[in-house]
C-alpha positions as CSV (number, residue, x, y, z in Angstrom):
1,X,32.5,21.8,-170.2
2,X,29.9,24.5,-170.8
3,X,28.1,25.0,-174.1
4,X,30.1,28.1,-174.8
5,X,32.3,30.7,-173.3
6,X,31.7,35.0,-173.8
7,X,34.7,36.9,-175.0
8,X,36.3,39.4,-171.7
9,X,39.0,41.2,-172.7
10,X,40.7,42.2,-169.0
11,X,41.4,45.5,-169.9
12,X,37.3,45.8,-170.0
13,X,37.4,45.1,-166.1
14,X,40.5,47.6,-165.6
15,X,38.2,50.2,-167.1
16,X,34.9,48.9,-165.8
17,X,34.7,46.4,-162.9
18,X,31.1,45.5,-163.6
19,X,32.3,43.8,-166.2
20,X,33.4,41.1,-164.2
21,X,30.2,41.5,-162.3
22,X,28.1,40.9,-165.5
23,X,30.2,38.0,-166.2
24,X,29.4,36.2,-162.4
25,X,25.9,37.1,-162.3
26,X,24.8,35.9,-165.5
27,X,26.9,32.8,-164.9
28,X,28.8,32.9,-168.1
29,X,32.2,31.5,-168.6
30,X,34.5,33.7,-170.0
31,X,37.1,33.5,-172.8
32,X,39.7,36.4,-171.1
33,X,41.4,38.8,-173.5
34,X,45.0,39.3,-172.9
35,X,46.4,42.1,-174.2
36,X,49.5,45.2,-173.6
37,X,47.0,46.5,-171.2
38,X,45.7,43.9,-169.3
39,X,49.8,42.9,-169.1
40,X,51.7,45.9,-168.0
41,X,48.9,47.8,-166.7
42,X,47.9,44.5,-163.7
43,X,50.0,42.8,-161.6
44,X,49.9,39.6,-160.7
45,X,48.1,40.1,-157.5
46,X,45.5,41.3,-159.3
47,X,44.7,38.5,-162.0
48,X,44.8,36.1,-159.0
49,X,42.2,37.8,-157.3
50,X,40.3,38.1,-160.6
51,X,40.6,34.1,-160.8
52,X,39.9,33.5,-157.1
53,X,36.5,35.4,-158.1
54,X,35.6,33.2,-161.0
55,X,36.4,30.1,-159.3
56,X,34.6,31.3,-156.2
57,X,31.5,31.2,-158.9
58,X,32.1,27.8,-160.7
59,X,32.9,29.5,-163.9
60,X,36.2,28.1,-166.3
61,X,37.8,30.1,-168.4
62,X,39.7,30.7,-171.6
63,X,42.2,32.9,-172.2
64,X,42.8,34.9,-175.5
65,X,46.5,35.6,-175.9
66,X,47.5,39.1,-176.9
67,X,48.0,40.1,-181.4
68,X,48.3,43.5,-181.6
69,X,51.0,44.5,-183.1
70,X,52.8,41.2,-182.5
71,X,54.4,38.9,-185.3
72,X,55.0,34.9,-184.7
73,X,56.2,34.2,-188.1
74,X,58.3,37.8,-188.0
75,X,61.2,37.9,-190.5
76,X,62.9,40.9,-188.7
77,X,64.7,38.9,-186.2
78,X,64.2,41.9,-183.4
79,X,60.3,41.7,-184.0
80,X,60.2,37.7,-183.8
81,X,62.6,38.4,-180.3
82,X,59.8,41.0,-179.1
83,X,56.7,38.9,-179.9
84,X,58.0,35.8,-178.5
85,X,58.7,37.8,-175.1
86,X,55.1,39.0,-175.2
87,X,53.8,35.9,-175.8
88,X,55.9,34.0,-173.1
89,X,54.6,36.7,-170.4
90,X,51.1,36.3,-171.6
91,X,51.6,32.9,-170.6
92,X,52.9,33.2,-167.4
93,X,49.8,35.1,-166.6
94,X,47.5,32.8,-168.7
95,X,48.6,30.3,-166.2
96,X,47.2,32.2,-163.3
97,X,43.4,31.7,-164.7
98,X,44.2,27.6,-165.2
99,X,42.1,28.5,-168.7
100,X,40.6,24.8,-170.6
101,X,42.5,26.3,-173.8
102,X,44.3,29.2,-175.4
103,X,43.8,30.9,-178.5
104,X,46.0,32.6,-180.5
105,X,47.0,34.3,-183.8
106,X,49.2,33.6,-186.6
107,X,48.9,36.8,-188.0
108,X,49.3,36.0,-192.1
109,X,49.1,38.3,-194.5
110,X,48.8,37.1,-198.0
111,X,50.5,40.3,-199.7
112,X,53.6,40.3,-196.9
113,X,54.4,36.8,-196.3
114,X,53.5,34.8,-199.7
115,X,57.1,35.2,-201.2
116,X,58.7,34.5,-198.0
117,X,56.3,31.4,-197.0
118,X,58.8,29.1,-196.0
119,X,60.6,31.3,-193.5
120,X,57.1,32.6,-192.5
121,X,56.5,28.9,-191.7
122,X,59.3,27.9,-189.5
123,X,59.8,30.6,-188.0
124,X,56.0,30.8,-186.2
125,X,56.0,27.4,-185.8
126,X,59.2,27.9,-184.0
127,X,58.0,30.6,-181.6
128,X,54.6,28.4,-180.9
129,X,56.8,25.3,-179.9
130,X,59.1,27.2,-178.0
131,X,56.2,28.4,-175.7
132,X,54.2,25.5,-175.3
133,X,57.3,23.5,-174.7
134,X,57.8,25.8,-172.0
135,X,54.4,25.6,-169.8
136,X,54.7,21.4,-169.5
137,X,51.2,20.0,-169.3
138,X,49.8,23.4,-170.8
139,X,46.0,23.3,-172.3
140,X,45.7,23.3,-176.2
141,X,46.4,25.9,-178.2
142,X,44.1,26.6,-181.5
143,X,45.3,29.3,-183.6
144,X,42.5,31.5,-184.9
145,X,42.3,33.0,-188.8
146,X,42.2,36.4,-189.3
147,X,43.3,38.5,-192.6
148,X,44.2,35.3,-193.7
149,X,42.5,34.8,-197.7
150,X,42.6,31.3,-197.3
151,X,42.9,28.4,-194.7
152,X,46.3,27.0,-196.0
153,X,48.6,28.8,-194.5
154,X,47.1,28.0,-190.9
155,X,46.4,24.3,-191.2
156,X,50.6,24.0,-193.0
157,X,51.5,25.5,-189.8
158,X,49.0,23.3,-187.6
159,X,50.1,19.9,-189.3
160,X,53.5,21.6,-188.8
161,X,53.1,21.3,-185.0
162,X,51.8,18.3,-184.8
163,X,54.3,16.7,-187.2
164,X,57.0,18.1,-184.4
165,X,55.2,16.1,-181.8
166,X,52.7,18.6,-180.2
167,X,49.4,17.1,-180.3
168,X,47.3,19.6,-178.3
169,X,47.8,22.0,-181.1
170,X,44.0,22.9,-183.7
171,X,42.5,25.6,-185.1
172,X,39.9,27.9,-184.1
173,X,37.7,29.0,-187.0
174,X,36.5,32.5,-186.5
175,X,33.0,33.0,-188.6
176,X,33.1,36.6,-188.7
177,X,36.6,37.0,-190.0
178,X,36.0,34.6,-192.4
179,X,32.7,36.5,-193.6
180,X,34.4,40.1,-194.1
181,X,38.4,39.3,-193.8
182,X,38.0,36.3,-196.1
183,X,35.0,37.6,-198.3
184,X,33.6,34.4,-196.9
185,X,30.6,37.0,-197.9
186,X,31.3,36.9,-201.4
187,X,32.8,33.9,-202.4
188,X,30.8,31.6,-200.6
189,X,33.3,29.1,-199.6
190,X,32.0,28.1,-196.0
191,X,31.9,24.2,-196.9
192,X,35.6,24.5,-198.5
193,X,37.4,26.2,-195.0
194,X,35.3,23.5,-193.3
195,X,36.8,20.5,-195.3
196,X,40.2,22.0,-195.2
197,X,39.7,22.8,-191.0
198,X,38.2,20.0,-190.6
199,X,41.5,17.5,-189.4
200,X,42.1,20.3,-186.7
201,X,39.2,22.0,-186.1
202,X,38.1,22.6,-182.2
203,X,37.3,25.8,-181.8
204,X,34.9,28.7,-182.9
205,X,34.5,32.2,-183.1
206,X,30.9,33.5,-183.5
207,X,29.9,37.1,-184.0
208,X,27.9,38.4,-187.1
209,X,28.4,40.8,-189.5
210,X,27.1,42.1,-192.9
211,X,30.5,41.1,-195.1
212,X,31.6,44.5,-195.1
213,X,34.3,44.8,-191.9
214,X,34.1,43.2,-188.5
215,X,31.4,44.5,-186.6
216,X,31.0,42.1,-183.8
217,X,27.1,42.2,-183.9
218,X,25.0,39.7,-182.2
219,X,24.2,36.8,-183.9
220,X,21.5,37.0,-186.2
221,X,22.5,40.9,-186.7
222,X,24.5,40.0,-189.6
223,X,24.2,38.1,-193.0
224,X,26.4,35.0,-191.4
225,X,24.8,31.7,-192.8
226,X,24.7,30.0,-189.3
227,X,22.4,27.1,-190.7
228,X,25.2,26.3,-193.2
229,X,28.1,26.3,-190.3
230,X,26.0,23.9,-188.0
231,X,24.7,22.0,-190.8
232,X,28.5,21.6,-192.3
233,X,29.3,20.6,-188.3
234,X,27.0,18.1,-188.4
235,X,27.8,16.5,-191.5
236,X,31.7,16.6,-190.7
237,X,30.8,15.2,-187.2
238,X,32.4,17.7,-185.6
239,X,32.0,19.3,-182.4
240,X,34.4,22.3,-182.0
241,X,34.2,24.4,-178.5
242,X,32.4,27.8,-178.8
243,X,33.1,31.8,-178.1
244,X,30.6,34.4,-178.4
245,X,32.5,37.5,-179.3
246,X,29.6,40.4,-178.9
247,X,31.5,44.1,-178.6
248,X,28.6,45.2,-176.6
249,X,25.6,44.7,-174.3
250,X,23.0,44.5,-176.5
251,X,24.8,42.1,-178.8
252,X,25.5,39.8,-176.2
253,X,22.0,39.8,-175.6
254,X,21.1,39.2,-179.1
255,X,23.3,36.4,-179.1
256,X,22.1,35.0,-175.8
257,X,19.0,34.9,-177.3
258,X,20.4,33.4,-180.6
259,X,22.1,30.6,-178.6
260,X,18.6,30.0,-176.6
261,X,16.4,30.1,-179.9
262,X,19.0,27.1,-181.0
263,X,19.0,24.4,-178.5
264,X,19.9,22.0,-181.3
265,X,23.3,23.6,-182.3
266,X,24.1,24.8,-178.3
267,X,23.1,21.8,-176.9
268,X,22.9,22.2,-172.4
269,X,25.6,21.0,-170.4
């Protein structure tokens, strides 16, 4: 297992093959990005060659499944029928790269869903049962926050899962959404997401910012208190697998740098 994988979306390679090329040189495994693009613009010949490649090169993968637009927990019965197609393609292609897990969102908004919780509820954890009950021996899913204000709503749906039976079901804990989305920023509540992700917690997001929106700087670009998150690991004995989600070159370098500054909280594998 390496000591953490770089966010790709595929539509990135479309666009610019050397991308990819990056990627292989450097040796870095990637976390790929699936999303409308990378789904109706590629065929399937095409993600198997881009697998062959990354095999070829001893590098696993990840896969990122595709949230725009998309609504798990929808409450219009045509949208919940739409984002449930989406996501069972996204699979089928996911399955191609023979990713170590999957991520995915479960797209919460306080101000839309909070009246309607309940139905919110089983109806996403519905549409992520239905697809994981349909890949059989898939890898683990761990649903990322995003807009969400607080972690409730993600670990009732989590301990929802599991309570059906699905055990390779966590959370991913995404630092810079947490910072801006959350006013993680502001209200200074690192230690109580940690506690509350703590039952389910095996993956990370990392990417800086200044609390403002989601820039996607390196780390260390940003105000992100990342002696607080290890230091919170550590105490919590925990030991969650790790994405680097730069937007550009020179933030992946800053954060390549970051992570080699840091041997202690990217230990070598």
């Amino acid at each position: 297992m390496p000591s953490f994988y770089v966010n790709l979306p595929l539509r990135y390679i479309l666009r610019k093959p050397e991308y990819l090329d990056t990627i292989v040189s450097r040796g870095l495994h990637p976390e790929l990005g699936l999303d409308a693009t990378a789904l109706d613009l590629l065929d399937q010949a095409w993600h198997r060659e881009t697998a062959d490649r990354l095999r070829s090169a001893g590098l696993s993968c990840t896969v990122h499944l595709p949230f725009f637009d998309l609504q798990p927990g929808a409450l219009d019965s045509r949208i919940l029928e739409a984002t449930r197609s989406r996501l069972s393609q996204a699979l089928d292609v996911a399955s191609i790269y023979g990713p170590r897990l999957l991520i995915g969102h479960a797209w919460y908004f306080e101000n839309l869903h909070r009246v309607f919780f309940p139905t919110w509820l089983a109806n996403s954890a519905d549409t992520w049962e239905g697809l994981l009950r349909s890949w059989p021996g898939h890898p683990p899913l761990y649903l990322e926050n995003t807009f969400e204000p607080a972690p409730s709503p993600l670990t009732s749906l989590v301990e929802t899962l599991a309570g059906r039976g699905l055990q390779s079901i966590g959370l991913c804990l995404d630092l810079g959404h947490w910072h801006c989305f959350a006013q993680g920023s502001l209200q200074h509540d690192l230690d109580h997401w940690l506690d509350a992700f703590a039952p389910h917690l095996r993956h990370l997001h990392l990417h800086d910012n200044l609390g403002d929106r989601d820039r996607h700087l390196g780390l260390g670009q940003g105000s992100i208190p990342w002696d607080l998150l290890f230091a919170g690991l550590k105490a919590r004995n925990l030991r969650p697998t790790m994405t680097l989600e730069p937007h550009s070159a020179e933030d992946l370098d800053h954060s390549l740098e970051f992570v080699a500054g840091h041997p202690e909280w990217f230990p070598a594998t």
